[in-house]
N, C-alpha and C positions, 0 to 999 in steps of 0.2 A: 150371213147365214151362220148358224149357231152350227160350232163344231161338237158329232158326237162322238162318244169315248168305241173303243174297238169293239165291246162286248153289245154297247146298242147298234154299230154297224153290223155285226155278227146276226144280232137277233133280228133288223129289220132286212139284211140279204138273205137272210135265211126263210123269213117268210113271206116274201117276194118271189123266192122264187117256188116256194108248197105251193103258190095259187096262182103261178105260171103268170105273173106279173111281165118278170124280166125278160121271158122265152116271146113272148106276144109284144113287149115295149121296144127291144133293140137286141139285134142279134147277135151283137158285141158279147153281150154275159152267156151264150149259149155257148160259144168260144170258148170260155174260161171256164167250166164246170171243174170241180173234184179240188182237189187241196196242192197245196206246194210241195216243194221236198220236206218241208218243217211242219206237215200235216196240216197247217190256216190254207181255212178254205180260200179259192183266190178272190174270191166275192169281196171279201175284206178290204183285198188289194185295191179292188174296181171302185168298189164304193167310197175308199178315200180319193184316189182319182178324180171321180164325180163331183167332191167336195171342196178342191183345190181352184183357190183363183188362177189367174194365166200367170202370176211371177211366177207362183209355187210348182206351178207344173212345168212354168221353163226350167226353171231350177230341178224339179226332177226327173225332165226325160234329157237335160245335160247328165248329172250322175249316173242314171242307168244306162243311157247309150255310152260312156263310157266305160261303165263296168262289165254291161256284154259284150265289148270290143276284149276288153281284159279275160273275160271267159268262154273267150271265142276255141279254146280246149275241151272243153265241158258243154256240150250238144245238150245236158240237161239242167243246166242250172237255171236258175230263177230268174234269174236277169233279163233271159232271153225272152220269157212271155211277156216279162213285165214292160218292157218296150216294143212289145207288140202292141199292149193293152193300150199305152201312154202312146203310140201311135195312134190306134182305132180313138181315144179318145179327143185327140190333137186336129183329128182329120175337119174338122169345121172350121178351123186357121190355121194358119204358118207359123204357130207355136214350133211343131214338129223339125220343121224346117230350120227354124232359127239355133234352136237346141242342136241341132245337127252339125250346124256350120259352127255354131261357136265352139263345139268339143272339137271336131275336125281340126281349128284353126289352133287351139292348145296342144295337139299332137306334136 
């Protein structure tokens, strides 16, 4: 799958979702409307999510379950959706799972 750059993710989540694409395809991205603390939309987020083979995603919902454990002070930081998102996206294997126990077991 050809990786694209953030401003063509930007402009194709953006216009997926003007024509209620994403709202009618999966109810995941209707979860995720409006922007982060750094103003990107979270669509961004999702869509690279979407684009991620199963190493890269184990590899990133190890780093994020860890860093929302680390900002487990902060009820609004980023981290916290974003391991939601990388859950909802996980939920078709035990990607989720595996990531879980491997950070658990580096504590």
């Amino acid at each position: 799958m050809k990786k694209l750059t953030t401003e063509q993710l930007h402009e194709q989540t953006q216009e997926l979702y003007s024509l209620g694409v994403y709202k009618n395809f999966d109810p995941i991205y209707e979860k995720y409307k409006g922007t982060d603390n750094y103003k990107k939309p979270k669509s961004e987020y999702l869509a690279k999510l979407v684009q991620m083979d199963n190493f890269e995603l184990l590899k990133e919902a190890k780093s994020k379950i860890w860093l929302s454990a680390y900002a487990a002070n902060n009820p609004r930081s980023d981290y916290h959706w974003h391991v939601d998102a990388i859950y909802d996206e996980c939920k078709k294997s035990s990607i989720y799972t595996l990531a879980f126990k491997r950070t658990e077991q580096s504590l």
